[in-house]
Residue frames as qw, qx, qy, qz and C-alpha x, y, z in Angstrom:
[[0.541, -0.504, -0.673, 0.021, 32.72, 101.38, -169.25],
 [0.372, -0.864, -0.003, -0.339, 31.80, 103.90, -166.33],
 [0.270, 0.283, -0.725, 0.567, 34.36, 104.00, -163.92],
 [0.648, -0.549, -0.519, 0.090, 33.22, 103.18, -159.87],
 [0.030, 0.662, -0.177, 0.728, 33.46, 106.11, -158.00],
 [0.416, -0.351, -0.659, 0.519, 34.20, 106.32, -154.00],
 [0.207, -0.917, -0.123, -0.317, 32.63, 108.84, -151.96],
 [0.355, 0.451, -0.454, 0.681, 35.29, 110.58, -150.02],
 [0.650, -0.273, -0.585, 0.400, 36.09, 110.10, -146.86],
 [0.200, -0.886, 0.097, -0.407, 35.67, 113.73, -144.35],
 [0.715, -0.088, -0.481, 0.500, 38.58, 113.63, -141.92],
 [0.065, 0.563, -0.251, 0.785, 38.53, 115.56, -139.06],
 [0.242, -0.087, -0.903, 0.344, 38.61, 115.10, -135.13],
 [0.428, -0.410, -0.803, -0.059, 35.66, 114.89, -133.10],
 [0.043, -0.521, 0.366, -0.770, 34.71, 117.55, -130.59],
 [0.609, -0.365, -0.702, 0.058, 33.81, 116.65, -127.59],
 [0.268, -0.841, -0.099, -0.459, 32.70, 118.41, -124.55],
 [0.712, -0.684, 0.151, 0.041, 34.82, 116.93, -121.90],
 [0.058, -0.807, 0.587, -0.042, 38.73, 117.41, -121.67],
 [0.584, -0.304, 0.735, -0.163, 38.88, 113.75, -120.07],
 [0.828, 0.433, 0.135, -0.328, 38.40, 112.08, -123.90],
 [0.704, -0.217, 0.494, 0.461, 41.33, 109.86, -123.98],
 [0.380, 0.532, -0.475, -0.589, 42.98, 112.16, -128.10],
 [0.065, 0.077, -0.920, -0.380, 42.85, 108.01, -129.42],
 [0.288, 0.601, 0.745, -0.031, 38.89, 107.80, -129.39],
 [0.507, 0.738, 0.280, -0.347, 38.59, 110.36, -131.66],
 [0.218, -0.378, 0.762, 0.479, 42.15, 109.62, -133.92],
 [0.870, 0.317, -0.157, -0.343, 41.53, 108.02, -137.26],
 [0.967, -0.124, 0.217, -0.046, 42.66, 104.67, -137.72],
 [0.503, 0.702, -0.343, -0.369, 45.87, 104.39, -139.22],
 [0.969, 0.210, -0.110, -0.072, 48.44, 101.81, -140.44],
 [0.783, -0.559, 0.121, 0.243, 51.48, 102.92, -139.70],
 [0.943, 0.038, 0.332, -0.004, 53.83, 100.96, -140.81],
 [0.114, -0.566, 0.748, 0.326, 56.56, 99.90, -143.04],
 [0.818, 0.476, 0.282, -0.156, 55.48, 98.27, -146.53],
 [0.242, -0.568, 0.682, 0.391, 57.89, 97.36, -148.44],
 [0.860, 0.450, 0.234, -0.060, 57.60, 95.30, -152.32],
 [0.125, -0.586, 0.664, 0.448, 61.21, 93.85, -154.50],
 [0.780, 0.458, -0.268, -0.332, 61.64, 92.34, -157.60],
 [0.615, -0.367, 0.683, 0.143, 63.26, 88.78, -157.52],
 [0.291, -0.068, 0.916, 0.269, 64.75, 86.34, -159.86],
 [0.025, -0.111, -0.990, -0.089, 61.19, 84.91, -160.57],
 [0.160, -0.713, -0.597, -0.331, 58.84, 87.10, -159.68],
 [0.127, 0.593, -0.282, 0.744, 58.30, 89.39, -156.48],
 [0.565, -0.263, -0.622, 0.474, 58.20, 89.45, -153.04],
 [0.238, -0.647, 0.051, -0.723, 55.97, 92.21, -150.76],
 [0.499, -0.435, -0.626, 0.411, 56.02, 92.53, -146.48],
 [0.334, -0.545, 0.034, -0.769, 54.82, 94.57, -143.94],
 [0.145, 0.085, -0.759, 0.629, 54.78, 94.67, -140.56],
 [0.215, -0.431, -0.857, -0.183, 50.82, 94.52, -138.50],
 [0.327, -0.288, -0.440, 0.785, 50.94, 97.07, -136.28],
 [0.148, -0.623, -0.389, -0.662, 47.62, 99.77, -136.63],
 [0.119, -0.201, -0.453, 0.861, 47.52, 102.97, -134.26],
 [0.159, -0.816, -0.380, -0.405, 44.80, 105.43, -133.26],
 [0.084, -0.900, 0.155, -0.399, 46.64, 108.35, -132.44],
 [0.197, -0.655, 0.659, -0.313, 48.70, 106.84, -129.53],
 [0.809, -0.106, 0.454, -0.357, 46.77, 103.69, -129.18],
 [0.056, -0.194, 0.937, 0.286, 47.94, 100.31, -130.54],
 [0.756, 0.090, 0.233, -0.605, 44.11, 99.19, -131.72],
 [0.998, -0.005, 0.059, -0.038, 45.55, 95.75, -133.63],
 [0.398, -0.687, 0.580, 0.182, 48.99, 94.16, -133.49],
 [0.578, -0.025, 0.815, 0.004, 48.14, 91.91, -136.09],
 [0.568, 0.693, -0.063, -0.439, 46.73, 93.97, -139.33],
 [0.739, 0.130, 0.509, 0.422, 47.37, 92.28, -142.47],
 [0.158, 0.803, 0.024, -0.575, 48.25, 94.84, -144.91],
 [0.100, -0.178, 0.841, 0.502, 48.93, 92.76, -147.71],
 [0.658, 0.400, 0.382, -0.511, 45.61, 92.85, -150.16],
 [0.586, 0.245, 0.772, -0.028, 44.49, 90.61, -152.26],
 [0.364, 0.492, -0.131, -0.780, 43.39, 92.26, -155.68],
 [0.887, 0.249, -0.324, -0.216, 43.61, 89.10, -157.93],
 [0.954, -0.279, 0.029, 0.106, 45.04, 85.79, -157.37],
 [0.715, 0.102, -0.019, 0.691, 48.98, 87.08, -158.70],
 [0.302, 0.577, 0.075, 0.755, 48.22, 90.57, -157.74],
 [0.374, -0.690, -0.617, 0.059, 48.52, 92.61, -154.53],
 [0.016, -0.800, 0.119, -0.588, 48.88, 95.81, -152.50],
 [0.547, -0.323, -0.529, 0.563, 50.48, 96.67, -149.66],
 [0.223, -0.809, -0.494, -0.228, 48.62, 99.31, -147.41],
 [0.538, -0.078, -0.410, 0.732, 49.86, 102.55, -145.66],
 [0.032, 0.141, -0.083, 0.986, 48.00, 105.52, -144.18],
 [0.565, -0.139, 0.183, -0.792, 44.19, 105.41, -143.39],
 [0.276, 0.039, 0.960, -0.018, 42.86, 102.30, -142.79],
 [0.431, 0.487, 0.547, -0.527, 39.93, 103.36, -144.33],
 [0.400, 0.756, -0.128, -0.502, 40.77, 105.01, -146.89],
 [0.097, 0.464, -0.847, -0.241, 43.64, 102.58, -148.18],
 [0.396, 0.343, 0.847, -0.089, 40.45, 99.11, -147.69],
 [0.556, 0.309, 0.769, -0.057, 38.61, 101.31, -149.92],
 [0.092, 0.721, -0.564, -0.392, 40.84, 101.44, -152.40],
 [0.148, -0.163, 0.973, 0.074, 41.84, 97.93, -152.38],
 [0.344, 0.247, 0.808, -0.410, 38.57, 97.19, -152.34],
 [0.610, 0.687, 0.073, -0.388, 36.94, 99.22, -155.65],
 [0.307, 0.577, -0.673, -0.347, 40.52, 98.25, -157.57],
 [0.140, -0.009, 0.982, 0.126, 39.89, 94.51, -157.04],
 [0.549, 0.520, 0.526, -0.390, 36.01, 94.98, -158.12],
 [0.257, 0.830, -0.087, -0.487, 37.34, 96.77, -161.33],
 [0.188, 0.461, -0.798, -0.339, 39.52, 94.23, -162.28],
 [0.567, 0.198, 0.757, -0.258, 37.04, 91.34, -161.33],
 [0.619, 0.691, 0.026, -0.373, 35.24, 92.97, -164.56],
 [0.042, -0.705, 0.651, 0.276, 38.82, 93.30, -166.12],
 [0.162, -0.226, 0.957, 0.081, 39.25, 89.55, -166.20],
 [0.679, 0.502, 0.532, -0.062, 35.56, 88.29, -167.39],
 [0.470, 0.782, -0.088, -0.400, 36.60, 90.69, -170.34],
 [0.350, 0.581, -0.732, -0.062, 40.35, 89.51, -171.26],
 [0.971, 0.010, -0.147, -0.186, 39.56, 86.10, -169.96],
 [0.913, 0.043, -0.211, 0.345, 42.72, 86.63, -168.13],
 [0.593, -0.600, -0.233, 0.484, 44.63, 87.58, -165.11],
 [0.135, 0.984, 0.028, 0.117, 45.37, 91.65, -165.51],
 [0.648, 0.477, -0.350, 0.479, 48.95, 92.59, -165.79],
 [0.514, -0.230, -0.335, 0.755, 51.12, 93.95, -162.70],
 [0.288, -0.048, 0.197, 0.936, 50.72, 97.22, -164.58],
 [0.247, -0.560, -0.538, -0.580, 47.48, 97.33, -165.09],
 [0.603, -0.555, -0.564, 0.103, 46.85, 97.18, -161.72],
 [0.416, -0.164, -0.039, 0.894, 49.22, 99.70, -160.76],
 [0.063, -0.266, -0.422, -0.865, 47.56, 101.98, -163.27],
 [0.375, -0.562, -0.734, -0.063, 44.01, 101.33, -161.08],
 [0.660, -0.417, -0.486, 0.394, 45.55, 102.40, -158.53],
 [0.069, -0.053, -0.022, 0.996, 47.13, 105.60, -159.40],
 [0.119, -0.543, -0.603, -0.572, 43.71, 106.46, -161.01],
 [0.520, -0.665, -0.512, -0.163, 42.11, 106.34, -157.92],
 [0.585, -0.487, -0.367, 0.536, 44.37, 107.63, -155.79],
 [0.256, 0.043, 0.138, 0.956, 44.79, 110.71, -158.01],
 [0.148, -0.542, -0.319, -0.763, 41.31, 111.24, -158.96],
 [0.511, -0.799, -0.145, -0.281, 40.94, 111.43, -154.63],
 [0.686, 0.038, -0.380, 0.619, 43.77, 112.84, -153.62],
 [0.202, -0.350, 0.195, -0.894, 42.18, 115.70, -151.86],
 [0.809, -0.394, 0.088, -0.426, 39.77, 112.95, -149.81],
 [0.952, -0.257, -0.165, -0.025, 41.77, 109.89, -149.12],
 [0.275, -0.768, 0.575, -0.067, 45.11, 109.28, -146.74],
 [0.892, -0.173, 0.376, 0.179, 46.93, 106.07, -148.12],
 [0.187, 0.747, -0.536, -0.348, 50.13, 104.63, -149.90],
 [0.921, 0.313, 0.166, -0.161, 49.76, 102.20, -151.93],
 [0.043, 0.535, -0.801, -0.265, 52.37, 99.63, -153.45],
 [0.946, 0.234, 0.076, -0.209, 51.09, 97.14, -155.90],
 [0.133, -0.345, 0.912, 0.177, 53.77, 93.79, -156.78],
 [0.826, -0.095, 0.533, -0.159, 53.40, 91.17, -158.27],
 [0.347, -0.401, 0.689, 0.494, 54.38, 89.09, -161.22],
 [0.794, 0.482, 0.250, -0.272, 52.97, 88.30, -164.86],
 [0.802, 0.380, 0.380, 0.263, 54.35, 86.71, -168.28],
 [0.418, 0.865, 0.159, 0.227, 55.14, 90.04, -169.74],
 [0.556, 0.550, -0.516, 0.350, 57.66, 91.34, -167.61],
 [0.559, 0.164, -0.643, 0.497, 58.45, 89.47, -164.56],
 [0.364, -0.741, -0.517, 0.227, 58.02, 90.58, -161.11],
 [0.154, 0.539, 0.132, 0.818, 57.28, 94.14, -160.88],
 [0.338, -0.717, -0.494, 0.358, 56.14, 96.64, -157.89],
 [0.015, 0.587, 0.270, 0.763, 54.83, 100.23, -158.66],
 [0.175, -0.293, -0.481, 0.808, 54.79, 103.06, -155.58],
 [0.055, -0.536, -0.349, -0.767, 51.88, 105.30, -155.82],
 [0.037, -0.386, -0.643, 0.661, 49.67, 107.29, -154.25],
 [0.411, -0.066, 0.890, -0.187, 39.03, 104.63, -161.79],
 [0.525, 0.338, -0.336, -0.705, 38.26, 103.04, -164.45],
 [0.855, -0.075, 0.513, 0.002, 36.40, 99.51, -164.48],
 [0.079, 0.537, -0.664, -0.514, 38.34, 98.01, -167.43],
 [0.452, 0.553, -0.504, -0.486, 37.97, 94.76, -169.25],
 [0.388, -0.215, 0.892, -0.084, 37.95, 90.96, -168.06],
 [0.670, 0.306, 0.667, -0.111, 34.92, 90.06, -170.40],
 [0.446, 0.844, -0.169, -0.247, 36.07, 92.05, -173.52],
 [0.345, 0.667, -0.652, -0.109, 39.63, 90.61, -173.56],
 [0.967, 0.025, -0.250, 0.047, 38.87, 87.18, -172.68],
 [0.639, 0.371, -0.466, 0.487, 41.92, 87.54, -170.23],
 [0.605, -0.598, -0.408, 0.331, 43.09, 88.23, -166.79],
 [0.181, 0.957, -0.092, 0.207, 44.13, 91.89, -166.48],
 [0.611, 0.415, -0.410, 0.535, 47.62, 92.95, -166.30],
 [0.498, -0.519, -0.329, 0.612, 49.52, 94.04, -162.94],
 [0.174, 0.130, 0.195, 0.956, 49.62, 97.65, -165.04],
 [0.198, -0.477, -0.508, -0.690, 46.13, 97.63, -164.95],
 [0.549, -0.509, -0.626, 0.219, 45.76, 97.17, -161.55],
 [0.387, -0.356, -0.056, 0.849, 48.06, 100.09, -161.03],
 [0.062, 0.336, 0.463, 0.818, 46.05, 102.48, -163.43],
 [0.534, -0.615, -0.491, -0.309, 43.00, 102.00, -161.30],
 [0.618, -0.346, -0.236, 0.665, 45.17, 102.81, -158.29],
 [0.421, 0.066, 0.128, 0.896, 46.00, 105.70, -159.95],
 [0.144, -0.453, -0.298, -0.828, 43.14, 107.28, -161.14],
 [0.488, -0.805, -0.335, -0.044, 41.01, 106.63, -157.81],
 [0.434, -0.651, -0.213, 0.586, 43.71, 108.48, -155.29],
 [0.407, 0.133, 0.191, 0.883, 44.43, 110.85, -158.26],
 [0.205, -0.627, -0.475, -0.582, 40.70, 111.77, -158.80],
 [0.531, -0.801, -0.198, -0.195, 40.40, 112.08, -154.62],
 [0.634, 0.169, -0.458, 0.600, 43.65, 113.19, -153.78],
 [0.149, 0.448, -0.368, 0.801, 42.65, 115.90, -151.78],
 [0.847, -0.330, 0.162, -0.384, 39.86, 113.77, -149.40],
 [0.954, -0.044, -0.292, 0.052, 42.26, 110.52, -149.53],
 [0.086, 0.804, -0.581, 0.094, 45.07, 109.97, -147.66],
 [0.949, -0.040, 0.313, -0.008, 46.68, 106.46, -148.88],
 [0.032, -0.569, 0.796, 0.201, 50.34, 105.52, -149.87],
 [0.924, 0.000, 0.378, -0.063, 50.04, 101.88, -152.07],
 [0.029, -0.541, 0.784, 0.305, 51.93, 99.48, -153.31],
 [0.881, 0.330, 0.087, -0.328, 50.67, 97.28, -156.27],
 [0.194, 0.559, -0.779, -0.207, 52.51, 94.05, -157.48],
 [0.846, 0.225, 0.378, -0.302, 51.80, 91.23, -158.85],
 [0.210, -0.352, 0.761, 0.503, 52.59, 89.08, -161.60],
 [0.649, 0.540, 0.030, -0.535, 51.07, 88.82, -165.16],
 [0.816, 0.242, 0.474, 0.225, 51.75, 86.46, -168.37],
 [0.460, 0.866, 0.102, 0.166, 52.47, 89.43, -170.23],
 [0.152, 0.812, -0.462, 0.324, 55.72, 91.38, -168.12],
 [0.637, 0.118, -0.683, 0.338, 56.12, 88.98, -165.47],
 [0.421, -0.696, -0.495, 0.304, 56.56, 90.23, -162.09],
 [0.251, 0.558, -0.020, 0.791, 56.10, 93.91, -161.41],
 [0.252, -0.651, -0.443, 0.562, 55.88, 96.72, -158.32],
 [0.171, 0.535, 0.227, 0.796, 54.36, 99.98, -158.81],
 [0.151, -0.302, -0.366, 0.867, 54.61, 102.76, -156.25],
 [0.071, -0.726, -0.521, -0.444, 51.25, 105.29, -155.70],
 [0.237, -0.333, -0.507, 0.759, 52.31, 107.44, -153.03],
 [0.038, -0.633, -0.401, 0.661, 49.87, 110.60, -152.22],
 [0.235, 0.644, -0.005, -0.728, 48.35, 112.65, -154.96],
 [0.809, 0.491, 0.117, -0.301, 48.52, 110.06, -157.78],
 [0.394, 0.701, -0.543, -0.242, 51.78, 109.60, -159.32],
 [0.958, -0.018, 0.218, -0.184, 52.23, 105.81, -160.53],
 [0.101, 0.856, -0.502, -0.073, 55.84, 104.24, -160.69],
 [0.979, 0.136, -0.148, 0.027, 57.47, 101.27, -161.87],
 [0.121, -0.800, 0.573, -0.126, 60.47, 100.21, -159.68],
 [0.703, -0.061, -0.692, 0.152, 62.57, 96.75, -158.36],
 [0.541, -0.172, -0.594, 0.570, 62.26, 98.15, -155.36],
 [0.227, -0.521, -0.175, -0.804, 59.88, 100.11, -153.34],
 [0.443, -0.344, -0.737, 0.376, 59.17, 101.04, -149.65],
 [0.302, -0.571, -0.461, -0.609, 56.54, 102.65, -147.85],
 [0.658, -0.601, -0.444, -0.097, 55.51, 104.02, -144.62],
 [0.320, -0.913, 0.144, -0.207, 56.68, 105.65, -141.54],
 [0.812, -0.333, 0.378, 0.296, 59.12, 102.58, -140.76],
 [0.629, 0.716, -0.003, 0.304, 60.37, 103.37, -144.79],
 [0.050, 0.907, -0.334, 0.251, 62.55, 106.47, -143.35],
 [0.492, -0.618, 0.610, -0.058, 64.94, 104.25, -141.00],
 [0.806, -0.031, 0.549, 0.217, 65.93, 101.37, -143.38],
 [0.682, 0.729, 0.032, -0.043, 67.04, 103.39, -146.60],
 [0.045, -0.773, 0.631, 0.045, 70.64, 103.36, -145.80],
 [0.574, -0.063, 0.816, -0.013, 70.17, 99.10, -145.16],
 [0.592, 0.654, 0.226, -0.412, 68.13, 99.42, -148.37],
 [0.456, 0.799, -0.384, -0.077, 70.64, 100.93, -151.10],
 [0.167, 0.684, -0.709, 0.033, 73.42, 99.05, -149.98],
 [0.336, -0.197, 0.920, 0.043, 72.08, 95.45, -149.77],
 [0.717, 0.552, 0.092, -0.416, 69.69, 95.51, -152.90],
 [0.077, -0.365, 0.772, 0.514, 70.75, 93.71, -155.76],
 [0.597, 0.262, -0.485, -0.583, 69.15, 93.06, -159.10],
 [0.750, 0.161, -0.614, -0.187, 67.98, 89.08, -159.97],
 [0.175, -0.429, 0.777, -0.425, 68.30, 88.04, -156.46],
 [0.193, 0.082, -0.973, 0.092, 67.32, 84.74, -155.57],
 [0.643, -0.552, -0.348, -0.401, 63.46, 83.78, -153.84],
 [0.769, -0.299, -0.344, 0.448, 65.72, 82.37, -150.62],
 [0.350, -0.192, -0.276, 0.874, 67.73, 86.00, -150.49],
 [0.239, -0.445, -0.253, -0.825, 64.78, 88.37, -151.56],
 [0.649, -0.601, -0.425, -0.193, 62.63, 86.88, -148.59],
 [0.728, -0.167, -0.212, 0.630, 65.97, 87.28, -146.46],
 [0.278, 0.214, -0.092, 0.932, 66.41, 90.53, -147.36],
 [0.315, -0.580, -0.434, -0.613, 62.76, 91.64, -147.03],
 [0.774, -0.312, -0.515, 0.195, 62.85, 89.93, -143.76],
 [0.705, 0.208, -0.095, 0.671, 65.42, 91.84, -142.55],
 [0.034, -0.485, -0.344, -0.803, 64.25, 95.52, -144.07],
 [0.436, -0.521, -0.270, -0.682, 61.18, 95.33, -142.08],
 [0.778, -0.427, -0.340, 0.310, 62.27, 93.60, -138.93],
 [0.514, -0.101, -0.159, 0.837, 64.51, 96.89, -138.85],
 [0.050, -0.449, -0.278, -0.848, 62.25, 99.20, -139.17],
 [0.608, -0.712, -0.330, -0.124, 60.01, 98.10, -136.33],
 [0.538, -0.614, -0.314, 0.484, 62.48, 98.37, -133.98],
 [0.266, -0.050, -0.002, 0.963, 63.27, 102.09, -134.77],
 [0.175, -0.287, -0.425, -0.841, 59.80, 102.97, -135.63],
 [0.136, -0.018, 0.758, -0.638, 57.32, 103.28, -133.17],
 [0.596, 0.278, 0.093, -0.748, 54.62, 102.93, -135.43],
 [0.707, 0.374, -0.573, -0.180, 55.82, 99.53, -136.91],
 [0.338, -0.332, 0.830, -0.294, 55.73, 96.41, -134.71],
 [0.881, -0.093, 0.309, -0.345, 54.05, 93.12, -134.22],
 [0.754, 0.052, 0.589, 0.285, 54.97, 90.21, -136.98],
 [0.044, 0.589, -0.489, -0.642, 56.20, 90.45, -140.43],
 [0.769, 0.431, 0.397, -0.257, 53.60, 89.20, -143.34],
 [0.167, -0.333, 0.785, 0.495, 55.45, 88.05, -146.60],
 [0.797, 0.332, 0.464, -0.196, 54.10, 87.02, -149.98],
 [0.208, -0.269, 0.703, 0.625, 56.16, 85.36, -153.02],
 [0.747, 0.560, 0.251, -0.254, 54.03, 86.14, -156.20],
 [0.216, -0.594, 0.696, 0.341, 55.10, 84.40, -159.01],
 [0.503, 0.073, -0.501, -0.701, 53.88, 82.06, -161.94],
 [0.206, 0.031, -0.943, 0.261, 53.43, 79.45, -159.26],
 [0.386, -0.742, -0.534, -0.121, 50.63, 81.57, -157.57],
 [0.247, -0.799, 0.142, -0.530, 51.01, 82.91, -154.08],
 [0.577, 0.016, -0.650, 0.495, 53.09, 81.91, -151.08],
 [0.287, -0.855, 0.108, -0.417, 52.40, 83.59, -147.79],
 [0.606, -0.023, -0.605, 0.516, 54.39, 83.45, -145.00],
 [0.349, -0.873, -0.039, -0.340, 54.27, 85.08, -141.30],
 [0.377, 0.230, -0.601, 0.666, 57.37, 85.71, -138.99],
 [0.453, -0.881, -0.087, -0.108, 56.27, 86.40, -134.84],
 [0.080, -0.921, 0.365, -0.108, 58.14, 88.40, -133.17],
 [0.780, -0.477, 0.388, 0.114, 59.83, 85.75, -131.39],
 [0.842, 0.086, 0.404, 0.348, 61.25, 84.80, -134.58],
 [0.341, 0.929, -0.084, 0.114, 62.39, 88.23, -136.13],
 [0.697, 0.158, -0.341, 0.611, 65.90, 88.77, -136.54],
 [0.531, -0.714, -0.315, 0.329, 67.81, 90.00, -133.92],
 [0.495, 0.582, -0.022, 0.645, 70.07, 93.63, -134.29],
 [0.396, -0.068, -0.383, 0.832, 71.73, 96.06, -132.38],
 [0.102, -0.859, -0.348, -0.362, 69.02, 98.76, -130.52],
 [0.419, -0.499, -0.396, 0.647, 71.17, 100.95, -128.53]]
């Protein structure tokens, strides 16, 4: 089947004729941000903080950056807002197909796989990073870092895998890497692996991890990271940790703030949760 092609995004600022043009009206939109996707016990567990700049400017405190793609499969969003919605946006059409074909929910991996596609075949037009989680049958919860091909929902009489999701990922930021600029994170869960996360950072390359984090907030929590991971962790300490993670990043990042979005995928479905601020943990900022 034809793949769905994006038209690439032209970045560049605005000229304007008058000194006095505040630099955030002519910024692009980004995300920020601190994305973050772990494997649990049971399935997986993705968060992110809400916080979306233009150039200096806070423009919402409240972004969700947790996307939908199918009902056990999502992304978490980092770098253009534009570019990284449409992403999200052609890889969940692609698997819509996906699933009339296989008559069932697309692996973790599949999704992943989407994802790289896309991010590779425009990785010269688009700015995002992409992490896809989530969980399926096959193996568990999974979450794939990266940075398009419709596939298959009425052929295989199935929901597509979380792999496939991530494929389509792939090839779109691969095909426009050099017009995109998006960082995702696909994960989800599937009947086939369970829950998975696959990493897409910049230029296409599509990774299967238990653990994957994203974004500008990313760089100040890898030391908390490595040394309170642990395999098979629990749904109670994976949200705990996650919690945590990204509540530490904001306060060191200045591009990461507001609340802290949460979703447990798993064979159950979806959970969401939201932390405000008021309720974030508390840590040392001197």
């Amino acid at each position: 089947m034809a793949a769905i092609g994006l038209t690439p995004v032209l970045h560049g600022s605005q000229s304007s004729s008058s000194d006095m043009v505040p630099e955030w009206m002519s910024a692009e939109h980004s995300t920020g941000t601190t994305i973050m996707a772990v494997e649990y016990k049971d399935g997986v567990i993705v968060a992110a903080d809400s916080r979306t700049t233009t150039g200096a400017y806070i423009a919402n405190r409240v972004t969700d950056k947790l996307t939908r793609i199918t009902d056990r499969i999502y992304c978490c969003r980092s770098g253009s807002a534009a570019d990284t919605q449409a992403i999200a946006d052609v890889v969940s059409y692609n698997l819509g197909f996906h699933k009339m074909q296989m008559d069932e929910e697309p692996l973790v991996k599949t999704a992943a796989t989407v994802f790289q596609e896309m991010c590779y075949s425009y990785r010269d037009s688009l700015s995002a990073g992409i992490i896809c989680a989530g969980w399926d049958q096959k193996l568990g919860g999974q979450h794939w870092k990266m940075f398009l091909y419709v596939f298959n929902r009425m052929q295989m009489d199935e929901e597509p895998l979380v792999k496939t999701a991530a494929t389509v990922f792939q090839e779109m930021c691969y095909s426009y890497r050099d017009s995109l600029s998006a960082g995702i994170i696909c994960a989800g869960w599937d009947q086939k692996l369970g829950g998975q996360v696959y990493s897409i950072p910049l230029g296409g390359m599509c990774v299967r991890q238990p653990l994957t984090i994203g974004g500008s907030g990313s760089t100040y929590i890898y030391g908390y990271v490595d040394s309170s991971f642990k395999e098979q962790m629990t749904k109670e300490e994976c949200l705990k940790f996650c919690t945590n993670a990204v509540s530490l990043a904001m306060c060191r990042d200045g591009s990461s703030g507001g609340i802290i979005r949460l979703a447990t995928i798993s064979k159950d479905g979806v959970e969401r949760r939201t932390i405000l601020h008021d309720d974030l943990p508390k840590f040392y900022q001197g």
